[in-house]
C-alpha positions in Angstrom: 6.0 33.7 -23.0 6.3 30.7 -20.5 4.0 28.6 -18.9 4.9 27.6 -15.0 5.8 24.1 -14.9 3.7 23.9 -10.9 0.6 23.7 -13.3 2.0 20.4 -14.8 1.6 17.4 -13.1 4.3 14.8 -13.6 3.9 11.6 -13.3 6.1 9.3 -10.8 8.2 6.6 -11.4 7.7 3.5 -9.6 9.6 0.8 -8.5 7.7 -2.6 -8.1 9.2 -5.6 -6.4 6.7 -7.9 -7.3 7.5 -11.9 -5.9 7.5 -14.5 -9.1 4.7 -16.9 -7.7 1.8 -14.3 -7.3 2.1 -11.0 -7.8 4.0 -11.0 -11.0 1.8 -13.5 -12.2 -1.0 -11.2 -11.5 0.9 -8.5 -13.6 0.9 -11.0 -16.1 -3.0 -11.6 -15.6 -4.0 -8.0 -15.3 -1.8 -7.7 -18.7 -3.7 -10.5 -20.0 -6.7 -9.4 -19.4 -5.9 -5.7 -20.6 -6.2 -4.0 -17.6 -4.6 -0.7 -17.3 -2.0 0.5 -14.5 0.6 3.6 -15.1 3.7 3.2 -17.7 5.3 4.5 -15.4 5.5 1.4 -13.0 8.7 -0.7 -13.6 8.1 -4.5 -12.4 11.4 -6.2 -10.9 10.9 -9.5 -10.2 11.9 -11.0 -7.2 12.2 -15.1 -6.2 10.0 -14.4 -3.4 9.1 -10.9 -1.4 11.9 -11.7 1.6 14.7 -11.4 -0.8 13.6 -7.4 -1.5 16.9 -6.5 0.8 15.8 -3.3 2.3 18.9 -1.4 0.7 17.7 -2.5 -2.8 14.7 0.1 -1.6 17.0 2.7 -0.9 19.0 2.9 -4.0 16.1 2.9 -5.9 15.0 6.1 -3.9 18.6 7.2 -4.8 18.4 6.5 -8.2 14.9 8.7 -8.8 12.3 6.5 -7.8 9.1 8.4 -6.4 7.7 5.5 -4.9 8.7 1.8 -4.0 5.7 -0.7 -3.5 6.6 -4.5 -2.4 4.0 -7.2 -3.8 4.2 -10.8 -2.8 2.0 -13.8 -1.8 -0.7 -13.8 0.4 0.4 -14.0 4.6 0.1 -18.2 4.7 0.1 -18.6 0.8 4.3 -18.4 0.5 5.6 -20.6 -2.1 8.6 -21.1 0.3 6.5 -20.8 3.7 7.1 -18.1 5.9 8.9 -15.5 3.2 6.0 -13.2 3.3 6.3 -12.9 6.9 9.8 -12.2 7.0 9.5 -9.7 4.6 6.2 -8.0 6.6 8.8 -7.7 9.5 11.7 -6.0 7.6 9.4 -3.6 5.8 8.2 -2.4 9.0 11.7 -1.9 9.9 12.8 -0.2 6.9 9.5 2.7 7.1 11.0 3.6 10.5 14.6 4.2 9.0 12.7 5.8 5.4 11.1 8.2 8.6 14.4 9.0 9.9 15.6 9.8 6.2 12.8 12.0 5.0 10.9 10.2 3.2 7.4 10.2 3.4 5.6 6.6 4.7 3.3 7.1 1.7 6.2 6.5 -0.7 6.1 2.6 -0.1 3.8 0.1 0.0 3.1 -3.6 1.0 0.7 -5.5 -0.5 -0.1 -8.8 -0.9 -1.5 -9.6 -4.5 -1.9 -13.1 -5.7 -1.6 -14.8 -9.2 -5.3 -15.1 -9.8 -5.9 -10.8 -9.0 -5.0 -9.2 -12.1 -7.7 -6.6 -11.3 -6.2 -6.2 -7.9 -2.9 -5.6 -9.3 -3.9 -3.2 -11.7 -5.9 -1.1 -9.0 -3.4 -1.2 -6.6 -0.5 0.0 -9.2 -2.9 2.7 -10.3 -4.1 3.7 -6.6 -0.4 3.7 -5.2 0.9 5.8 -8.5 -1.9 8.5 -7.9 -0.9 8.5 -4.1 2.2 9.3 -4.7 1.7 11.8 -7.6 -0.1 13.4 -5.0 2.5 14.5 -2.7 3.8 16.9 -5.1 7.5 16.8 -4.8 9.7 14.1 -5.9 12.1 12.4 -4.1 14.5 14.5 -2.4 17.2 11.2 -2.1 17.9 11.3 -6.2 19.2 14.3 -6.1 21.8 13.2 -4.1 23.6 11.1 -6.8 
């Protein structure tokens, strides 16, 4: 007898870019504090957001990522000025493309997140995981490798 794997829910695996001066010290703070976000959310750490080339995005689609979420300063908080803001700009580029590709907008996220909102961190990573549990299907992109 076999059960139908359609009943069992997986759970995604996501890809966060988080920038070093806020958001991954807000991992660190929700961590910490021992707040709870998925496992299954695996932290890269970035200088600052704007070096999160958009390509680094699509090879981690490529290489079975369910969902991508950017995290960096606050708009006006950057550590090196305007990086945020460059990186807003090129993420709205890159959903357009991710559009063109297939992939659903509700794979990837911006947020901004800073060093003192563990508890926003932790919410957010759970939130964005559950969002993209919920679109059923993984990734159609890995199984291209």
């Amino acid at each position: 007898m076999s059960i139908a794997n359609e009943d069992v829910k997986t759970k995604p695996l996501i890809v966060a870019f988080c920038c070093n001066w806020c958001s991954y010290a807000g991992a660190d703070l929700a961590g910490t504090s021992r707040l709870t976000y998925p496992a299954d959310v695996k932290i890269i750490r970035v200088p600052c957001s704007c070096r999160v080339n958009p390509m680094f995005i699509l090879r981690a689609f490529q290489r079975g990522a369910d969902g991508v979420i950017i995290a960096g300063c606050h708009p006006g908080d950057c550590h090196y000025t305007s990086g945020n803001y460059f990186a807003r700009r090129r993420m709205s580029l890159l959903f357009s493309m991710l559009d063109y590709l297939g992939i659903e907008r509700q794979r990837t996220r911006v947020e901004w997140i800073s060093a003192a909102e563990g508890s926003k961190f932790a919410k957010t990573m759970s939130e964005f995981a559950e969002q993209v549990a919920a679109l059923g299907k993984p990734n159609h992109l890995g199984e291209l490798r």
